[in-house]
VEXROMI-506599 format. One record per residue: residue number from 1; x, y, z of N, C-alpha, C in turn. Coordinates in nm, 2 decimals, padded with zeros to 4 digits. Example, Ala and Ser with C-alpha at 12.3 -4.5 7.8 and 13.67 -1.06 7.14 Angstrom:
% VEXROMI-506599
+------+--------+--------+--------+--------+--------+--------+--------+--------+--------+
| resi |    nxx |    nyy |    nzz |   caxx |   cayy |   cazz |    cxx |    cyy |    czz |
+------+--------+--------+--------+--------+--------+--------+--------+--------+--------+
|    1 |  01.32 | -00.57 |  00.78 |  01.23 | -00.45 |  00.78 |  01.32 | -00.33 |  00.78 |
|    2 |  01.28 | -00.22 |  00.71 |  01.37 | -00.11 |  00.71 |  01.29 |  00.00 |  00.79 |
+------+--------+--------+--------+--------+--------+--------+--------+--------+--------+
//
This chain:
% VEXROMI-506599
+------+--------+--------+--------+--------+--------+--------+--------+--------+--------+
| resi |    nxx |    nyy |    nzz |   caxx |   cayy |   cazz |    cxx |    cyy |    czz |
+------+--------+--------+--------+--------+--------+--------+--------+--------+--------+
|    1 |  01.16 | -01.28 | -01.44 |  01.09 | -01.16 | -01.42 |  00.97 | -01.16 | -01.51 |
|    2 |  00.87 | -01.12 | -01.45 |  00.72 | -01.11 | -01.55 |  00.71 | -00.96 | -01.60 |
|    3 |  00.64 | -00.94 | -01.68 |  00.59 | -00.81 | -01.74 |  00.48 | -00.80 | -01.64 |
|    4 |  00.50 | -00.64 | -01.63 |  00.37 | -00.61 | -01.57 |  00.28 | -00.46 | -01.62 |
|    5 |  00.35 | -00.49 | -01.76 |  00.29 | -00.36 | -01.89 |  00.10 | -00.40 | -01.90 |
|    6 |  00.04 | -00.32 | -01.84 | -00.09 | -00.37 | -01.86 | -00.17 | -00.19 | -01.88 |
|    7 | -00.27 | -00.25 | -01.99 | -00.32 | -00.11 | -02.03 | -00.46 | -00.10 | -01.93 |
|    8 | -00.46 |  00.01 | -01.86 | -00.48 |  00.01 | -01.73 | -00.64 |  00.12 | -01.79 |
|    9 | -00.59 |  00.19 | -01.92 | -00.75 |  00.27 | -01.96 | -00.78 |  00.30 | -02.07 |
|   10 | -00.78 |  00.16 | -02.14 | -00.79 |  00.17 | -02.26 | -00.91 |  00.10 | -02.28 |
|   11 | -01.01 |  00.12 | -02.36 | -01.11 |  00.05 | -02.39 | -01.17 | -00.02 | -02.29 |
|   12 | -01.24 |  00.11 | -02.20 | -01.29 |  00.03 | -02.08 | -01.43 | -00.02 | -02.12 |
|   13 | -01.51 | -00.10 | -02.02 | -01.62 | -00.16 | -02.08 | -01.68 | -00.17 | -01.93 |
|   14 | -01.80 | -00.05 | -01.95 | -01.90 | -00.10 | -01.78 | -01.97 | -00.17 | -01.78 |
|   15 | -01.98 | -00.26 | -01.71 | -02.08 | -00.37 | -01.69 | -02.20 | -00.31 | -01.62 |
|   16 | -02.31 | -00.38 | -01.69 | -02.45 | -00.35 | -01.60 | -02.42 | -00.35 | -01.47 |
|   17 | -02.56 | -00.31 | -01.36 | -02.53 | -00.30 | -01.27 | -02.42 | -00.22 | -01.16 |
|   18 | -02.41 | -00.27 | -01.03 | -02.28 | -00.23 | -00.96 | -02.14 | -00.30 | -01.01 |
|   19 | -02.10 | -00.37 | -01.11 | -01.99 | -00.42 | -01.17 | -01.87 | -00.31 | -01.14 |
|   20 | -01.80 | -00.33 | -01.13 | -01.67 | -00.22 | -01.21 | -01.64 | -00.24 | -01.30 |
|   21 | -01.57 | -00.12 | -01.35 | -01.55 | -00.07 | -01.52 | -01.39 | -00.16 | -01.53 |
|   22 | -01.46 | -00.27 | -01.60 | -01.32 | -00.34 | -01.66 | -01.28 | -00.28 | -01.80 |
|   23 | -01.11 | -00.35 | -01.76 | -01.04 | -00.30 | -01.92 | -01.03 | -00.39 | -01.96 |
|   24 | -01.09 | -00.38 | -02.10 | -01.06 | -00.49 | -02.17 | -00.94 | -00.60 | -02.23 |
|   25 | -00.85 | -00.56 | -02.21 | -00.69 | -00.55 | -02.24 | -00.63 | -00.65 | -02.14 |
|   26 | -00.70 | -00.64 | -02.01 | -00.68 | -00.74 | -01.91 | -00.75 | -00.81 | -01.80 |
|   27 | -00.88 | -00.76 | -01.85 | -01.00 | -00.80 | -01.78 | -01.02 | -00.77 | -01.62 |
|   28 | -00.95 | -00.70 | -01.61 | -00.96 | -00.65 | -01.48 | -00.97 | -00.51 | -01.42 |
|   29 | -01.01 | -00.49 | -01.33 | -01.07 | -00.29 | -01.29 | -00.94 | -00.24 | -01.28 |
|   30 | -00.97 | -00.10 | -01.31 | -00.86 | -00.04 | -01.27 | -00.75 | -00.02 | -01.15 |
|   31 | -00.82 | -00.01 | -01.04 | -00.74 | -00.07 | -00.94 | -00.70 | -00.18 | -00.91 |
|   32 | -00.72 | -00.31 | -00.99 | -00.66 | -00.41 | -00.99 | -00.53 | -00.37 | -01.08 |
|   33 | -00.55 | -00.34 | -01.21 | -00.48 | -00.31 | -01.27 | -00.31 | -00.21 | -01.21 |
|   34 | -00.39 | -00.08 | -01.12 | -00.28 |  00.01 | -01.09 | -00.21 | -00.09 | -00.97 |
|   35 | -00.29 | -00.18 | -00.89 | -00.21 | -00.25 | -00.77 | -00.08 | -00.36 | -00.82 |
|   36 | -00.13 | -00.40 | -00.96 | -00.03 | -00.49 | -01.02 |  00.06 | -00.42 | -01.06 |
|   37 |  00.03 | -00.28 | -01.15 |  00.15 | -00.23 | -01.18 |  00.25 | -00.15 | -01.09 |
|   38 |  00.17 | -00.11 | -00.97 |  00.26 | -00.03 | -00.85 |  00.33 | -00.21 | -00.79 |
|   39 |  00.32 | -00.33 | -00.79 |  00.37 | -00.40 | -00.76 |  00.49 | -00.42 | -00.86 |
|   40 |  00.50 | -00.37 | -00.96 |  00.59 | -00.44 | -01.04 |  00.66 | -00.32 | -01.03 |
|   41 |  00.65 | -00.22 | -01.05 |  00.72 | -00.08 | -01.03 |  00.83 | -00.15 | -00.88 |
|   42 |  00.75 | -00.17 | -00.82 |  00.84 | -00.19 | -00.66 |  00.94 | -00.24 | -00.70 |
|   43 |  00.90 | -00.38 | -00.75 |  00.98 | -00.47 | -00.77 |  01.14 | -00.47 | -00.82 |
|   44 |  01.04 | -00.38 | -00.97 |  01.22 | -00.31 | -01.06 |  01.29 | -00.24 | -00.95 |
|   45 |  01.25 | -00.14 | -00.88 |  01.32 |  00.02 | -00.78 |  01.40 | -00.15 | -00.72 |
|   46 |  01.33 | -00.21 | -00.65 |  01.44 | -00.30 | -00.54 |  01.56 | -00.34 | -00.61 |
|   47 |  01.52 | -00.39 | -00.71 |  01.65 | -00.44 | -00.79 |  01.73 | -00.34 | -00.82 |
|   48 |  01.67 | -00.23 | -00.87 |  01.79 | -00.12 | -00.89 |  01.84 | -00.04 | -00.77 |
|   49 |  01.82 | -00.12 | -00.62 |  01.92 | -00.01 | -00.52 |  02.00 | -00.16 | -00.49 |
|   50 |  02.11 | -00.15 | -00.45 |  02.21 | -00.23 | -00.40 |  02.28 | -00.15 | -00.26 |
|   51 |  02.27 | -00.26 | -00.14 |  02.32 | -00.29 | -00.03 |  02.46 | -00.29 | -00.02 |
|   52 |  02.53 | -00.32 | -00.15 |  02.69 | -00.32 | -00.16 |  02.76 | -00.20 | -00.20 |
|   53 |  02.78 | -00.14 | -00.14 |  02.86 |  00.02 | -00.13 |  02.96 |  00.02 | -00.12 |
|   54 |  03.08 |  00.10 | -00.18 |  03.22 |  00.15 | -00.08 |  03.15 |  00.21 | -00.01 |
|   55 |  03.03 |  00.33 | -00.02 |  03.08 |  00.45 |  00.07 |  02.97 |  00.39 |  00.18 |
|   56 |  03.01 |  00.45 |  00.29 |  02.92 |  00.41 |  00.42 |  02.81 |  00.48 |  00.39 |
|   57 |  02.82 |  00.59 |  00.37 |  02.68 |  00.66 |  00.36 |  02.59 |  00.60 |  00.26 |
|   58 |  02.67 |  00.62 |  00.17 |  02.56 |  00.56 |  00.04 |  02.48 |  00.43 |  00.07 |
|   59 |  02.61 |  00.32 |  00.14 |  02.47 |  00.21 |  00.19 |  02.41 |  00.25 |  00.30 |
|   60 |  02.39 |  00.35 |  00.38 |  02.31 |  00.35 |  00.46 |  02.16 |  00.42 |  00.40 |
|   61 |  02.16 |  00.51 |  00.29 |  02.10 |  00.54 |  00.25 |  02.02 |  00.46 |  00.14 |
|   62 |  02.11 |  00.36 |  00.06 |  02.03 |  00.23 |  00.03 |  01.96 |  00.17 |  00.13 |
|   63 |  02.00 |  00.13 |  00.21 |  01.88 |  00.11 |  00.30 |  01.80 |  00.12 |  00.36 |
|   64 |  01.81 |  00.26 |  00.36 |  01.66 |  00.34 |  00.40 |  01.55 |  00.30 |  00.30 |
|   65 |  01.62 |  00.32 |  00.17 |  01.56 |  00.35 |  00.00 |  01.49 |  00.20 |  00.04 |
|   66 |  01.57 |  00.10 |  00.04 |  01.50 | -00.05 |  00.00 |  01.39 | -00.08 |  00.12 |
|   67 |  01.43 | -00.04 |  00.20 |  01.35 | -00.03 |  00.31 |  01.23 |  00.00 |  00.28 |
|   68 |  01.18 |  00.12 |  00.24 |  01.11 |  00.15 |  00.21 |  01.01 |  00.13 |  00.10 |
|   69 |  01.10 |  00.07 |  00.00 |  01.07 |  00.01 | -00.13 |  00.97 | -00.13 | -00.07 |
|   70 |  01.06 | -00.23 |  00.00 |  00.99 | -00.35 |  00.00 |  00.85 | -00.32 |  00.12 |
|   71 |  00.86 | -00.21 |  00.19 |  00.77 | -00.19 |  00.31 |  00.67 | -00.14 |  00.17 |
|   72 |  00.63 | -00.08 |  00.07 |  00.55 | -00.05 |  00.02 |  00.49 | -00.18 | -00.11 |
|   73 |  00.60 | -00.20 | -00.13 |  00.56 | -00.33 | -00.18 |  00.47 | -00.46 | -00.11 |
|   74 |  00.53 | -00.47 |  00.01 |  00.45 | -00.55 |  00.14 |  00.31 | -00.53 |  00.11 |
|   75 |  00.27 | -00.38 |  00.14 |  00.12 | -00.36 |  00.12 |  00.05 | -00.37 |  00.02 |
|   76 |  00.13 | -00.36 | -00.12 |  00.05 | -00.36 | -00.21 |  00.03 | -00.54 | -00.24 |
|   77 |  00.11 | -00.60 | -00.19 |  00.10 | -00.74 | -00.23 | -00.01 | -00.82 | -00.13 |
|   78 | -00.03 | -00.73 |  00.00 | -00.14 | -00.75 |  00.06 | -00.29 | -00.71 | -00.01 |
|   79 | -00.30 | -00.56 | -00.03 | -00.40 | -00.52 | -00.13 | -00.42 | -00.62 | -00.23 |
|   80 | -00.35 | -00.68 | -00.30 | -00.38 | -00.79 | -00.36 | -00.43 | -00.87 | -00.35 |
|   81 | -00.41 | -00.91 | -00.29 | -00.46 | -01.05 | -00.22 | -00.60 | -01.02 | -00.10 |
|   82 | -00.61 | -00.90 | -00.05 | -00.79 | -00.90 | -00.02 | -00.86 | -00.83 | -00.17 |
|   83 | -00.83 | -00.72 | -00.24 | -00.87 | -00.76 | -00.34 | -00.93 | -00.89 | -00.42 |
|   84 | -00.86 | -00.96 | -00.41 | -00.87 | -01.08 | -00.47 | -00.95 | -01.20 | -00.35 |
|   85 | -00.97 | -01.20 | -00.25 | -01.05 | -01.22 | -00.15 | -01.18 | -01.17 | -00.18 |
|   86 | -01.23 | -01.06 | -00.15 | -01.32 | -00.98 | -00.17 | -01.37 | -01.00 | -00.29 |
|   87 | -01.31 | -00.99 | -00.36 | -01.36 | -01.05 | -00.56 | -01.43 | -01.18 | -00.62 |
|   88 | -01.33 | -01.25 | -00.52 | -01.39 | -01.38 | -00.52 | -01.50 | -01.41 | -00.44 |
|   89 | -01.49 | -01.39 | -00.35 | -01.63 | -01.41 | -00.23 | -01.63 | -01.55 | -00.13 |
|   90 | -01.42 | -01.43 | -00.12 | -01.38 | -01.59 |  00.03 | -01.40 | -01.53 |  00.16 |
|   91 | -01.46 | -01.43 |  00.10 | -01.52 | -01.33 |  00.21 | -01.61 | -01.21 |  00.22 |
|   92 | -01.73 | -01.23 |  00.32 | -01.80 | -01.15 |  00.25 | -01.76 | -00.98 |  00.27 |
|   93 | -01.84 | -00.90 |  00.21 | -01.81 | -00.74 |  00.19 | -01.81 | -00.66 |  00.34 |
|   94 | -01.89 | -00.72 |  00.43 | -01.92 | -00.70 |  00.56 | -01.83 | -00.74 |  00.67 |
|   95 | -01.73 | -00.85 |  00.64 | -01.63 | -00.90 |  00.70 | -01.49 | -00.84 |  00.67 |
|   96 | -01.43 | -00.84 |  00.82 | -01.29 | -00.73 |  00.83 | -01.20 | -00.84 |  00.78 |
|   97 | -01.13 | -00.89 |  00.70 | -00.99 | -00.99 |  00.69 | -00.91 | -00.91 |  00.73 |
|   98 | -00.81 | -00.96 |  00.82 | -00.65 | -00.90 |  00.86 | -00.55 | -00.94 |  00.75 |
|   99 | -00.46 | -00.87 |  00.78 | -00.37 | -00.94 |  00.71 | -00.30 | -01.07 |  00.67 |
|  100 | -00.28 | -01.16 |  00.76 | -00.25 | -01.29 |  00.77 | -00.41 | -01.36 |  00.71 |
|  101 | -00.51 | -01.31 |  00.77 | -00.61 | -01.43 |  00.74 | -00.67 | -01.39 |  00.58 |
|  102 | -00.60 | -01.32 |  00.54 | -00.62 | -01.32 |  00.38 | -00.52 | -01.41 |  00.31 |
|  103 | -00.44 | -01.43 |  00.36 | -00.37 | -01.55 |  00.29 | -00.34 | -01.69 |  00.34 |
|  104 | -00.44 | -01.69 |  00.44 | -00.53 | -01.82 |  00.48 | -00.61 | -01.83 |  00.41 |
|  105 | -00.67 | -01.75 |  00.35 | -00.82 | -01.81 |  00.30 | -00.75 | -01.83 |  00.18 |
|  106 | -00.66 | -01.75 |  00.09 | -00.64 | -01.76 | -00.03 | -00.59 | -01.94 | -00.06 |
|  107 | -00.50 | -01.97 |  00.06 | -00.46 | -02.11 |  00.06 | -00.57 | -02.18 |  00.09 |
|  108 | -00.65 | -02.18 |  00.18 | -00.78 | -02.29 |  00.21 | -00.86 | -02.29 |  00.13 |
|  109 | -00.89 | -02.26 | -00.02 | -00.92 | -02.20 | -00.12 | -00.85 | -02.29 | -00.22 |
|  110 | -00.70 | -02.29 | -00.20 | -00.63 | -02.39 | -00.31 | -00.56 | -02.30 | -00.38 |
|  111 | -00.56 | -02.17 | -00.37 | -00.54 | -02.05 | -00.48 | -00.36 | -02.06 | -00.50 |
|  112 | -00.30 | -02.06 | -00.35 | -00.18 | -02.03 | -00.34 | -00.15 | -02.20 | -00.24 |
|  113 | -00.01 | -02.21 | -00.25 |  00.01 | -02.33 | -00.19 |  00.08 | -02.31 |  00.00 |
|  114 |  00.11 | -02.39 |  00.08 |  00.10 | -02.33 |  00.18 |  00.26 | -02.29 |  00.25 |
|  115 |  00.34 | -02.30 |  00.17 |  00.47 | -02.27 |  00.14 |  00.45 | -02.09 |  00.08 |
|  116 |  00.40 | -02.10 |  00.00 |  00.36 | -01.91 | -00.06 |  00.31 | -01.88 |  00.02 |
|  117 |  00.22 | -01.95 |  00.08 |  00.14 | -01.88 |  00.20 |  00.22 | -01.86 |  00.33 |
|  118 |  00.35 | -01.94 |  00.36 |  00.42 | -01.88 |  00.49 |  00.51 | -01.76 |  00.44 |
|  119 |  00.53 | -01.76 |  00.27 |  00.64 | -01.65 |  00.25 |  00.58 | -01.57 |  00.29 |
|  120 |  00.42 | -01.48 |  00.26 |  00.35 | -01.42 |  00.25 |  00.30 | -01.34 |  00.38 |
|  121 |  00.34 | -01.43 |  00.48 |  00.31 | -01.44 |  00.64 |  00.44 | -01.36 |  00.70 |
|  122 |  00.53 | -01.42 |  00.63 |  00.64 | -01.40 |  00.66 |  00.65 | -01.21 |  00.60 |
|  123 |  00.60 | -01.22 |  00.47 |  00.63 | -01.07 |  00.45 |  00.54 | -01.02 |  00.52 |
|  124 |  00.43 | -01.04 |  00.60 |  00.32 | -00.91 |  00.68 |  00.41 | -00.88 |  00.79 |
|  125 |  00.47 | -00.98 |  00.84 |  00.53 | -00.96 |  00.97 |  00.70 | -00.84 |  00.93 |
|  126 |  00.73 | -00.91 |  00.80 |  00.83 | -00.79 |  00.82 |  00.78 | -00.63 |  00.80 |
|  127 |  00.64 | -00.61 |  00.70 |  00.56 | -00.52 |  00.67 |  00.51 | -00.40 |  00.83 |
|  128 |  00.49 | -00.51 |  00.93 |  00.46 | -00.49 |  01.03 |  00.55 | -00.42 |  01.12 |
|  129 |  00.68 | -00.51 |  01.13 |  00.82 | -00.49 |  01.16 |  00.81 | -00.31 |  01.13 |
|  130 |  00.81 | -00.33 |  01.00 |  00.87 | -00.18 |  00.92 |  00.77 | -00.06 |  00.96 |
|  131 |  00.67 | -00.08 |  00.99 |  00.55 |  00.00 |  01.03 |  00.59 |  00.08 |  01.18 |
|  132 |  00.59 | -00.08 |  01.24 |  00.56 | -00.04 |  01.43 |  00.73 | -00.05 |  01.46 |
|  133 |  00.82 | -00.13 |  01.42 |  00.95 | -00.16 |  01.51 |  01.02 | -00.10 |  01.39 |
|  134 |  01.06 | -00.02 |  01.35 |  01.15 |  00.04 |  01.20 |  01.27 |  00.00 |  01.28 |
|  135 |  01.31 |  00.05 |  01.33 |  01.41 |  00.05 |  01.42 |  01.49 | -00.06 |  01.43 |
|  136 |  01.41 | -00.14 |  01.46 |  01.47 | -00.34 |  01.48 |  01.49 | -00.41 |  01.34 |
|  137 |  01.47 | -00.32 |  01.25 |  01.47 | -00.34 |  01.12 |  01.64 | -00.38 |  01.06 |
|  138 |  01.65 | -00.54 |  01.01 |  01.81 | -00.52 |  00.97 |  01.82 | -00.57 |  00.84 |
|  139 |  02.00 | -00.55 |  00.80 |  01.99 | -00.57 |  00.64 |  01.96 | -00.75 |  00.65 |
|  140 |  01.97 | -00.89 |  00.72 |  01.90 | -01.01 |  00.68 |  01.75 | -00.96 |  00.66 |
|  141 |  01.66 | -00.85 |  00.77 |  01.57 | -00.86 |  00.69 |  01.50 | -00.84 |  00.57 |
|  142 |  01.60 | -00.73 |  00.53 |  01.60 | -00.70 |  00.41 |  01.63 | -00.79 |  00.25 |
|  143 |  01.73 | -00.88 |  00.30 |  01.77 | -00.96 |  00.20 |  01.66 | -01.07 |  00.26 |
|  144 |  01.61 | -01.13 |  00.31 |  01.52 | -01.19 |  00.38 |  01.37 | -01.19 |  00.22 |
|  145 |  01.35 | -01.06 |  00.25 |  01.21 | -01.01 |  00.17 |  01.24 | -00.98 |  00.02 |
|  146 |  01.37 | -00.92 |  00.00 |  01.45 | -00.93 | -00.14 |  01.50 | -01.06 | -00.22 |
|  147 |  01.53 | -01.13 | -00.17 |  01.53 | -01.27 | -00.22 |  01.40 | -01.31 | -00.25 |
|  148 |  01.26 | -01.34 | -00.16 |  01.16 | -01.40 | -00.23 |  01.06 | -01.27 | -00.32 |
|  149 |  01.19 | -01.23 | -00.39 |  01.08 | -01.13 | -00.49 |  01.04 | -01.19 | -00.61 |
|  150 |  01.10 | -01.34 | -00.66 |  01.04 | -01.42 | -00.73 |  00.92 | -01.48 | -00.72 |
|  151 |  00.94 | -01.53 | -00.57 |  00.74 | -01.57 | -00.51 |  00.70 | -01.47 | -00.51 |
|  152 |  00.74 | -01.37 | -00.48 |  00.60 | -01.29 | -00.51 |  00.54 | -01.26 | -00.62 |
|  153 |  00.60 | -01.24 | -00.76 |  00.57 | -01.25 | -00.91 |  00.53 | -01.37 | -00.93 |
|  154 |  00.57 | -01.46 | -00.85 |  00.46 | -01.58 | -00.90 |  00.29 | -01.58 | -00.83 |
|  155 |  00.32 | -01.49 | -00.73 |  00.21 | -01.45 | -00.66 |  00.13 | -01.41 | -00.74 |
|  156 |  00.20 | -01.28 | -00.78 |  00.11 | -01.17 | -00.83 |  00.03 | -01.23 | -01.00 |
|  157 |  00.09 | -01.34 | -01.03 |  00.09 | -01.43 | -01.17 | -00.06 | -01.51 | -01.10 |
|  158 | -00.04 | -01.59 | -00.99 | -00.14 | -01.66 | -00.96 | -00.29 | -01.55 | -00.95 |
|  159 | -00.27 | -01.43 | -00.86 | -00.39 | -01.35 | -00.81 | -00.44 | -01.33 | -00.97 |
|  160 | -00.33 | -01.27 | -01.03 | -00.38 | -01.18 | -01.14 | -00.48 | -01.30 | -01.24 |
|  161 | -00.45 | -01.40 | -01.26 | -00.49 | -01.54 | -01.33 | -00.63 | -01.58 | -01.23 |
|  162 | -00.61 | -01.53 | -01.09 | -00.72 | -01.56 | -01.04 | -00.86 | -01.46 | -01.07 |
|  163 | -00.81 | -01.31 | -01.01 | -00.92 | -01.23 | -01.05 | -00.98 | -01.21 | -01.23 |
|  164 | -00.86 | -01.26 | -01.33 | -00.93 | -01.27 | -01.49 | -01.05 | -01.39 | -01.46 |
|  165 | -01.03 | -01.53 | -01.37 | -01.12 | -01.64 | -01.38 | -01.22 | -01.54 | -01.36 |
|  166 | -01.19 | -01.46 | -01.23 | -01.38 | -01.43 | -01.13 | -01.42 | -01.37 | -01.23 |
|  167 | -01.35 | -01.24 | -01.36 | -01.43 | -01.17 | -01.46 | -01.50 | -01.24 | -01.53 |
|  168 | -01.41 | -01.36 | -01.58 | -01.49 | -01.45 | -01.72 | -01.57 | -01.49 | -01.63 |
|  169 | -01.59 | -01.57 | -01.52 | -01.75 | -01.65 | -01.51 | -01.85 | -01.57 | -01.54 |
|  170 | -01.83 | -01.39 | -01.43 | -01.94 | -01.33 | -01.43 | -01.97 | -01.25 | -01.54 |
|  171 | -01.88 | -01.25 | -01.62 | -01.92 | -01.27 | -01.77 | -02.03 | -01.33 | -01.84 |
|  172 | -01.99 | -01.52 | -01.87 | -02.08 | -01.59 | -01.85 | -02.20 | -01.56 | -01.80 |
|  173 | -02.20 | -01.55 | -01.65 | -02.31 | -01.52 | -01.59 | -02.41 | -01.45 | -01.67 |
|  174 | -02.36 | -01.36 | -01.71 | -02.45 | -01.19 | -01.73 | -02.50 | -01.26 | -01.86 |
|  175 | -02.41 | -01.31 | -01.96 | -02.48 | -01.36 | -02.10 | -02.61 | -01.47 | -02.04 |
|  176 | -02.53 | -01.58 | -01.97 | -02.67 | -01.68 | -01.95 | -02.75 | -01.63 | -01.89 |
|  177 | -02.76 | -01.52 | -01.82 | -02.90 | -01.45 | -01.74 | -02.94 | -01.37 | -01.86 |
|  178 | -02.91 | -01.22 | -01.91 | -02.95 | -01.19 | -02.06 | -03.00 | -01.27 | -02.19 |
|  179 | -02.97 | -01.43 | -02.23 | -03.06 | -01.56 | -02.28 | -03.11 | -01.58 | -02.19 |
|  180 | -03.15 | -01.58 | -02.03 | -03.29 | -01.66 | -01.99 | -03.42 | -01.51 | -01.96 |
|  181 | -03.34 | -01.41 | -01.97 | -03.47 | -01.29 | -01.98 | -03.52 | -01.26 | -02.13 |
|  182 | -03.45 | -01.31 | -02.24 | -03.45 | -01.28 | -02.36 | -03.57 | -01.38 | -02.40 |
|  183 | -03.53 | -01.55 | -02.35 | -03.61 | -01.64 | -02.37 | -03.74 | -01.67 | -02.30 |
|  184 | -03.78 | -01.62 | -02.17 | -03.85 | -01.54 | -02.08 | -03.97 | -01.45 | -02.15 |
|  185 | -03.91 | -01.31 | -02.25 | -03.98 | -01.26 | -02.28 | -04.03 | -01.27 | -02.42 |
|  186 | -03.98 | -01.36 | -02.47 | -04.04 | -01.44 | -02.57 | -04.19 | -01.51 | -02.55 |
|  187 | -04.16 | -01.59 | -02.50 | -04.26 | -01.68 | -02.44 | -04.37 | -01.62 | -02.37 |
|  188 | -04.36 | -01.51 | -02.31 | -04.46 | -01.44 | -02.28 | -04.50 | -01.35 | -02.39 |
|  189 | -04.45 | -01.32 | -02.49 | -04.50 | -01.26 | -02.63 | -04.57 | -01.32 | -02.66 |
|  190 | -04.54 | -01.47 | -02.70 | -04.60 | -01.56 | -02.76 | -04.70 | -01.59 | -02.68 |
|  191 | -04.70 | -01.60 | -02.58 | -04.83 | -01.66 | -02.51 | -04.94 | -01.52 | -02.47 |
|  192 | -04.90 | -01.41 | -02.50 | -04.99 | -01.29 | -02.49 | -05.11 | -01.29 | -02.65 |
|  193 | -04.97 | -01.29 | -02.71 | -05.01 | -01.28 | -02.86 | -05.14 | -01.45 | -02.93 |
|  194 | -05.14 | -01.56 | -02.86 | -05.19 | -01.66 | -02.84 | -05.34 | -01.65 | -02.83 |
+------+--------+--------+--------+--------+--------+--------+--------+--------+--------+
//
């Protein structure tokens, strides 16, 4: 199990321009930040309801509970992953990704491998299941989507590791652009003052 304690508004730091206001603590925006922690929140609630009951009722009511649990989980591990789409620029701002073809691109990309990428497929469609067919909804699918709750923390390990890379370049970026306007207006000093 991963930690998913991240300081979500502490020492925020806005970047020129249309940037968003990263925290420094984990280099990433706040809503990156609250999508990883409402993923990890899911995560614990799943573990803490159990499917194994004496009483009838009580597991029927677990399973509404987990039901629910992993159907909100589904989304947020999608939000993730266009997030992280969108951030990177495997797609542009103007383009709709669905659900599945966000974790196409993430794999045609190299990001995720294509094994993660059928778990992932596999959780839209239960996500989807739970949405449109609740109904058709059973406890394999449930243990189905509760078992790969470890790929998905390795998921959320990869995305999170992905969107810190996209901070630090454009990081980079901003310093090596700020030394070529700095050394820019030098040279024009010097050549005024000439």
């Amino acid at each position: 199990m991963i930690s998913y304690c991240l300081d979500t508004y502490t020492d925020p730091l806005i970047l020129i321009g249309a940037q968003p206001c990263i925290c420094m603590g984990t280099g990433l925006t706040p809503e990156q930040n609250r999508i990883i922690s409402d993923i990890g929140q899911y995560c614990e609630d799943a573990r803490n309801i159990s499917l194994q009951s004496s009483r009838r009722d009580r597991d029927r009511r677990n399973y509404y509970a987990l039901s629910m649990v992993l159907f909100a989980l589904s989304n947020r591990l999608i939000d993730l992953g266009r997030e992280t789409v969108y951030f990177r620029g495997y797609a542009g701002p103007e383009e709709e990704v669905r659900n599945k073809v966000i974790f196409k691109r993430l794999s045609d990309y190299n990001i995720i491998d294509s094994g993660m990428r059928q778990d992932l497929i596999h959780l839209v469609d239960f996500r989807n299941q739970c949405s449109h067919h609740f109904h058709e909804v059973t406890k394999d699918d449930l243990t189905m989507v509760f078992d790969s709750l470890p790929r998905y923390e390795e998921y959320v390990i990869k995305m999170r590791d992905e969107l810190t890379k996209t901070r630090l370049m454009t990081r980079r970026q901003m310093i090596l652009v700020a030394g070529i306007v700095i050394f820019t207006a030098l040279i024009a000093l010097i050549l005024y003052f000439s």
